[in-house]
C-alpha positions as CSV (number, residue, x, y, z in Angstrom):
1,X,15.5,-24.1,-36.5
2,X,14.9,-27.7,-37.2
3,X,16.8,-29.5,-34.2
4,X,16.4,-33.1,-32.4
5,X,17.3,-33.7,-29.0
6,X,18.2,-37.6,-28.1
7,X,17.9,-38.9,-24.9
8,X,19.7,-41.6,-23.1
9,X,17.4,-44.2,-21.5
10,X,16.9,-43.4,-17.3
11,X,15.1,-45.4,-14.0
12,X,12.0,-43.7,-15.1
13,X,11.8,-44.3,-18.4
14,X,11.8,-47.6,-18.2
15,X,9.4,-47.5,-15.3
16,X,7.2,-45.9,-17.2
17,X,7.8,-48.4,-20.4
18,X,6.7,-51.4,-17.9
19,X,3.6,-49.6,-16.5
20,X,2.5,-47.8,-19.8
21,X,2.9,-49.4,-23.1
22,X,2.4,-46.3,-25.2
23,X,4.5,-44.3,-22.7
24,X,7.4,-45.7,-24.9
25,X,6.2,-44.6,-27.8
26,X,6.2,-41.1,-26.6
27,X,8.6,-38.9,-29.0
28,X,9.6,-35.6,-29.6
29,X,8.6,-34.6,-33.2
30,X,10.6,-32.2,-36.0
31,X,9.1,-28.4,-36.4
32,X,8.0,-28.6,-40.3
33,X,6.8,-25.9,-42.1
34,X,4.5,-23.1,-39.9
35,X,5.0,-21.6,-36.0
36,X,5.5,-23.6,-33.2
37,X,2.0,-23.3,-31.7
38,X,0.7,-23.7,-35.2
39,X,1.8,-27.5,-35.3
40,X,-0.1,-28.3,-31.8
41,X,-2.4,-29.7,-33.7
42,X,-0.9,-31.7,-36.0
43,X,0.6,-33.9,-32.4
44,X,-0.5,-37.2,-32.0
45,X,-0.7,-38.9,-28.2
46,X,2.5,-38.5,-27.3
47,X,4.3,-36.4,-29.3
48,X,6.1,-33.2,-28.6
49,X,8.1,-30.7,-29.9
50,X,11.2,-28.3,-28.1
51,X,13.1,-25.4,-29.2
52,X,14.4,-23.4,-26.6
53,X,16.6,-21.5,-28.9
54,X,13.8,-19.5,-30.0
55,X,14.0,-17.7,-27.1
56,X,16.7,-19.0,-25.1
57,X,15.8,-16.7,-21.7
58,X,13.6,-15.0,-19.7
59,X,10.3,-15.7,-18.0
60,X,7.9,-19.0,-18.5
61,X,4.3,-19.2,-18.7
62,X,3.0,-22.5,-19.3
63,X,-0.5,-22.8,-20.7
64,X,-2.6,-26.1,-19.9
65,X,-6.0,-26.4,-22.5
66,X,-8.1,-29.5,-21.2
67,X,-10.4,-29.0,-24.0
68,X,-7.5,-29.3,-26.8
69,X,-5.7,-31.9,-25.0
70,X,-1.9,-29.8,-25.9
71,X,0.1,-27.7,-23.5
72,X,2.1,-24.5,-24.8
73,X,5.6,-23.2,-23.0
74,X,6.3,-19.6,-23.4
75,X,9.6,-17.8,-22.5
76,X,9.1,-13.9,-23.2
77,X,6.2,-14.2,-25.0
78,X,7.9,-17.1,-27.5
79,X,6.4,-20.0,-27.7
80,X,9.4,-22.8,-26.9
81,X,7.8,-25.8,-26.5
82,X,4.2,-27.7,-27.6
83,X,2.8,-31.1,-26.5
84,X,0.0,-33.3,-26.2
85,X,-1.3,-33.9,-22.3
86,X,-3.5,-36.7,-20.8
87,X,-5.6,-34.1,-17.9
88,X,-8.7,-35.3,-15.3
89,X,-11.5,-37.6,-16.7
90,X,-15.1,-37.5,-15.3
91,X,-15.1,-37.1,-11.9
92,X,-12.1,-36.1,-11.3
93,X,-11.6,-32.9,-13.4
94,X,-8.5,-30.8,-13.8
95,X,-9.6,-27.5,-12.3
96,X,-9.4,-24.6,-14.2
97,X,-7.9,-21.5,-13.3
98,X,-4.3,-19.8,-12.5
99,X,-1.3,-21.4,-10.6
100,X,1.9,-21.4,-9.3
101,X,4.1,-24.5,-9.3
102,X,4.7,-25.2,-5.2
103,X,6.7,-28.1,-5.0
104,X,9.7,-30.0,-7.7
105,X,10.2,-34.1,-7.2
106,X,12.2,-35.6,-10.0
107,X,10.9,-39.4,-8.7
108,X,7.3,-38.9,-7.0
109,X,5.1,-41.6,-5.7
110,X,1.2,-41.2,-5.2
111,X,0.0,-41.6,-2.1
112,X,-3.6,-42.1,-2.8
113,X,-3.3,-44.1,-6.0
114,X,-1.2,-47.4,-5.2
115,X,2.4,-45.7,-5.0
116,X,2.0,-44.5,-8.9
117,X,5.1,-43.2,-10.7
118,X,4.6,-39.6,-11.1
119,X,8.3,-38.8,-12.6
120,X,8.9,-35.1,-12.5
121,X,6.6,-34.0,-10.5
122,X,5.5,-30.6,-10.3
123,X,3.0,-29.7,-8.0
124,X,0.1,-27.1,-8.8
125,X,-2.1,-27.5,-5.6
126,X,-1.7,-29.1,-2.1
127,X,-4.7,-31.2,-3.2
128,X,-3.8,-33.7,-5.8
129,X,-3.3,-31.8,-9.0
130,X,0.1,-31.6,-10.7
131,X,2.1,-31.7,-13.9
132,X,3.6,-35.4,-14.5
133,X,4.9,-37.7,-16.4
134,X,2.4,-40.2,-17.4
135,X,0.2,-42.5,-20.0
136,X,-1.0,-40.1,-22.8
137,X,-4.2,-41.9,-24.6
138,X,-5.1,-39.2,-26.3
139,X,-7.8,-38.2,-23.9
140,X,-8.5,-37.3,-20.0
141,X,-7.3,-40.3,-18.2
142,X,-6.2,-38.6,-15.3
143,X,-7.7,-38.4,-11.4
144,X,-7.0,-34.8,-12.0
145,X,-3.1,-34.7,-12.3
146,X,-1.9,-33.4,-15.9
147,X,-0.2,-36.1,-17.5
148,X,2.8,-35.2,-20.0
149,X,5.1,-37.2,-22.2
150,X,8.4,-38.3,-20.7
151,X,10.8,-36.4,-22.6
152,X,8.6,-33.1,-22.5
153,X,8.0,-33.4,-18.5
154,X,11.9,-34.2,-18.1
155,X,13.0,-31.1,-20.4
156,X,10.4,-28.8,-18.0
157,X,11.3,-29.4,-14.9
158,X,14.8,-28.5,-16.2
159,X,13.6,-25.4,-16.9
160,X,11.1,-24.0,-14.5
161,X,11.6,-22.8,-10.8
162,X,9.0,-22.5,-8.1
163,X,6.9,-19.8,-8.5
164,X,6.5,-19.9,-12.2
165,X,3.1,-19.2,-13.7
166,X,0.5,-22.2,-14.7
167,X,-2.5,-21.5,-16.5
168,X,-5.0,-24.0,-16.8
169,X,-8.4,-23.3,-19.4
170,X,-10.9,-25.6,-20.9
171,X,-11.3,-22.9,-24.1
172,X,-10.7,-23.8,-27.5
173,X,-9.1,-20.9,-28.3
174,X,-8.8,-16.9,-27.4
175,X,-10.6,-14.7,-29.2
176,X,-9.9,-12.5,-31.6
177,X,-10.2,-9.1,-29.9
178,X,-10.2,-9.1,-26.0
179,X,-9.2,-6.5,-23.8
180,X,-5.6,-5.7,-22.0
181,X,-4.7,-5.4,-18.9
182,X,-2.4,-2.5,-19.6
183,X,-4.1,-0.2,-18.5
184,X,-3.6,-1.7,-14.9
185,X,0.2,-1.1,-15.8
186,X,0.6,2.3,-17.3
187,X,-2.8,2.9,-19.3
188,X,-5.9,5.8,-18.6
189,X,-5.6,7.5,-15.0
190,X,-8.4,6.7,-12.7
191,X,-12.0,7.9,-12.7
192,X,-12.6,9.9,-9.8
193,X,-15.0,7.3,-7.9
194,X,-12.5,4.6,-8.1
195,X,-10.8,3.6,-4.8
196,X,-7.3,4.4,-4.3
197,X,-6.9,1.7,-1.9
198,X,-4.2,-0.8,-3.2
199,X,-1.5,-3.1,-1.5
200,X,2.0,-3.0,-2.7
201,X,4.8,-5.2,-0.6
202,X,7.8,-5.2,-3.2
203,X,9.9,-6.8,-0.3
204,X,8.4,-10.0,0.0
205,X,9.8,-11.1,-2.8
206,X,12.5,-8.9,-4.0
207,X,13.5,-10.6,-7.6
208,X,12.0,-12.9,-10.0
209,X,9.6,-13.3,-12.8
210,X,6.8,-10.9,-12.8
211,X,2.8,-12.2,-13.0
212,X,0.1,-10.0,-12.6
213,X,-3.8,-11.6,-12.6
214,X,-6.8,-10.0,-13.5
215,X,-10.4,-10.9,-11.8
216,X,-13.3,-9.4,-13.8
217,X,-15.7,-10.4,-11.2
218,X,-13.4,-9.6,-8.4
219,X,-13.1,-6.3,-9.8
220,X,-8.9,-7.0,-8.4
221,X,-5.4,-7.2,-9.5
222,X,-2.9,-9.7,-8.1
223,X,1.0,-8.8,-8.7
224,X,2.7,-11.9,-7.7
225,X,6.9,-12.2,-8.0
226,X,8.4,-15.5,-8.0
227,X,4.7,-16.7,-7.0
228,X,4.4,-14.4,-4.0
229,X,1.7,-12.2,-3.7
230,X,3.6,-8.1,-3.7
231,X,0.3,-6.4,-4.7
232,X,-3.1,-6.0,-5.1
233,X,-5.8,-3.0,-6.2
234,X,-9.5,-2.7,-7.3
235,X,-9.5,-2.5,-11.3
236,X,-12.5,-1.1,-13.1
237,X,-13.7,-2.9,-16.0
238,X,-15.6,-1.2,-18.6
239,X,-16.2,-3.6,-21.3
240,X,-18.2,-7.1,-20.5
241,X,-15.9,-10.1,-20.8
242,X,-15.7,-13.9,-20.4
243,X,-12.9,-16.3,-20.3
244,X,-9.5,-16.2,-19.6
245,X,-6.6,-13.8,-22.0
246,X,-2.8,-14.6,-21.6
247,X,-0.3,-11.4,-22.7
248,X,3.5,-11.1,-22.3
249,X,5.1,-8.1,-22.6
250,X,7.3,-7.9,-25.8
251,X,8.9,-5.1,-24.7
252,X,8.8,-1.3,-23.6
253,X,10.1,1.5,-25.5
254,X,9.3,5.6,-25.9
255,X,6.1,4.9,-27.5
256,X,5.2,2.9,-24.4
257,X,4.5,-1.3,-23.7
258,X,3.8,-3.6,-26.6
259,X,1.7,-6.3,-25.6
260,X,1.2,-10.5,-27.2
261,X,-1.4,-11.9,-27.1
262,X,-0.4,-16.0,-26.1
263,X,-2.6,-18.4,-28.0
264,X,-4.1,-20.8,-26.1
265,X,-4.5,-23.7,-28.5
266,X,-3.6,-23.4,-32.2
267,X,-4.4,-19.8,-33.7
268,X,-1.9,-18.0,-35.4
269,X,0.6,-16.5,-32.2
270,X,2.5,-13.4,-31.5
271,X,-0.5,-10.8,-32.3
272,X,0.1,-7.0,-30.6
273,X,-2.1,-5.9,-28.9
274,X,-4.2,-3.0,-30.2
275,X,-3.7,0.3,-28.2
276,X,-7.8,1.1,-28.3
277,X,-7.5,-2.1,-25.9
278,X,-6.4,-0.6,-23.3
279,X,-9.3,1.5,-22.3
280,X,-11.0,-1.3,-21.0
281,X,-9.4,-1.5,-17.5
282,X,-8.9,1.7,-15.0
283,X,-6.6,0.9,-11.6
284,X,-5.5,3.9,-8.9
285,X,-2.8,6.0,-10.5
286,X,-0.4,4.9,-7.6
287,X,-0.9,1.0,-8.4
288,X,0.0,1.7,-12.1
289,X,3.0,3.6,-11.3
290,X,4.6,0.6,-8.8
291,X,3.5,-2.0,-11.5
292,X,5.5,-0.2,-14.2
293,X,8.4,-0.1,-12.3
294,X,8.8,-3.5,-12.2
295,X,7.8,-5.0,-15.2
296,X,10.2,-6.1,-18.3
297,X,9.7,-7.8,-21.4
298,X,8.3,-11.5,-20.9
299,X,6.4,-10.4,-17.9
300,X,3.1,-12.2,-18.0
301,X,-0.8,-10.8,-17.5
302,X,-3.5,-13.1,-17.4
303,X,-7.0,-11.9,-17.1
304,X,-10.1,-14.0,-16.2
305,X,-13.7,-13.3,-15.8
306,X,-13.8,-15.7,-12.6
307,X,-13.5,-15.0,-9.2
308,X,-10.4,-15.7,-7.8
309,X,-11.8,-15.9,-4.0
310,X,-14.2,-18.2,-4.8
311,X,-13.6,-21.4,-2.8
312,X,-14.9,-23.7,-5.6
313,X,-11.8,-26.0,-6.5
314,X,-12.8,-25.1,-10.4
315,X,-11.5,-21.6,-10.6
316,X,-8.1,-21.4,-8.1
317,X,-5.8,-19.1,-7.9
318,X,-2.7,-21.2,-5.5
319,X,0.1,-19.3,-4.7
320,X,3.2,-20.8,-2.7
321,X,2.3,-21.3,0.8
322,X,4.6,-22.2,4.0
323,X,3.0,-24.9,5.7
324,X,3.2,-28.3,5.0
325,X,1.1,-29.7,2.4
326,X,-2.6,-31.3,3.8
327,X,-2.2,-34.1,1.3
328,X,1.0,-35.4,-0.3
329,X,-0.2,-37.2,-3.3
């Protein structure tokens, strides 16, 4: 399990070395005793670590905490890779909320920050904030960007595609027990007041990893599939609830779908769900039927008590769009 990757030297590593002292300093660190998400902790400015082999396919989720400071990959479920990040200092705050990554540059420039390197660029919103390689002082630094260490930003963008699922929160940790979404996905039928009203267009994006997002306060579900939107329905929430849940589905089997729970900072990972969960959301038979068609192990739900049509830049939900961004940064 214990495995170091070493790295020749590139352009932007040593453009980073002159414009970043510490950015030089940056290393990936040795899995000890403990899980993967278990170390995040234990990272100093930095540091990272990378194991792909733990689960060495299947769909990404990367989760972004700007109250920890640490970022978590997971592929299926399995958390791959940890690292310390560098997000938005006051005034310029890394929004919160749940993206898709829109745009990939390997050598990016800022355009509103004297021409700063931002190697390995991947782009969250047309508005300024993406994930970067950058200075890590151990604290926001940022004008909103998430900075990450060289190595860790290079080894990601080798990995993800557009599309892919970002989660951004500012809590320190999930909680213990929180409700499931799958009973949007194959759970109780519907209560006879619900609407039956749902969208569902499979063809607009055929293939891909699967993401569906929950809106408490919306009272909605989003399917999106390679980050397009393929569906939508009213959900009924029966329990109160605040915050934002990550789950990936381990896999399906004839007793039905086993859910994880992903941690979102350091608490003990890979958890089941409990089946008394799942009574906690209601969706229209119909929805829950096309939803289970397409989902497989390592597809991702995330549920948030924020609105997700709120046009407040602190609670997004950016999916890919086709014109031209209003502000290249």
């Amino acid at each position: 399990m214990e495995k170091r990757h070493l790295f020749k030297p590139c352009f932007c590593a040593a453009l980073l070395a002159l414009c970043w002292p510490n950015a030089a300093a940056a290393q990936q660190v040795r899995i000890g005793s403990g899980s993967v998400v278990e170390m995040v902790q234990r990272l100093r400015p930095g540091e990272f670590a990378w194991v792909p082999e733990l689960a060495p396919a299947g769909p990404l989720l990367l989760i972004v905490n700007t109250r920890t400071q640490r970022a978590i990959l997971y592929r299926n479920g399995i958390p791959i890779g940890v690292s310390t990040v560098s997000t938005g200092r006051a005034g310029y705050a890394t929004p919160a909320g749940v993206f898709t990554i829109l745009q990939k540059h390997v050598e990016h420039y800022s355009s509103k920050y004297d021409n700063a390197p931002m190697p390995y660029m991947q782009r969250l919103t047309w508005k300024g904030v993406a994930l970067h390689a950058g200075q890590l002082p151990g604290y926001p630094a940022s004008h909103g960007c998430i900075r990450l260490p060289l190595g860790f930003a290079r080894l990601l963008y080798g990995e993800t595609k557009l599309g892919m699922t970002v989660v951004v929160t500012d809590q320190a940790a999930a909680p213990r027990v929180a409700p499931t979404s799958e009973i949007a996905l194959a759970g109780a039928p519907s209560t006879p007041t619900m609407s039956t009203n749902f969208r569902w267009l499979p063809d607009k994006s055929p293939s891909g990893p699967v993401s569906i997002i929950i809106s408490v306060a919306d009272g909605e579900a989003t399917v999106l599939r390679n980050g397009v939107e393929i569906g939508a329905a009213s959900v009924t929430v029966l329990a109160p609830m605040a915050g934002t849940w990550a789950y990936s589905l381990r896999n399906i089997d004839g007793e039905g779908q086993h859910w994880l729970r992903l941690p979102l900072s350091g608490e003990p990972a890979n958890q089941l769900v409990p089946r008394e969960e799942w009574s906690q959301f209601q969706a229209p038979e119909a929805f829950r039927r096309a939803v289970t068609a397409i989902v497989e192990p390592g597809t991702t739900v995330i549920v948030t008590s924020d609105s997700l049509r709120s046009k407040k830049p602190a609670i997004p939900v950016t999916m890919i769009e086709n014109e031209p961004p209003a502000d290249d940064r």
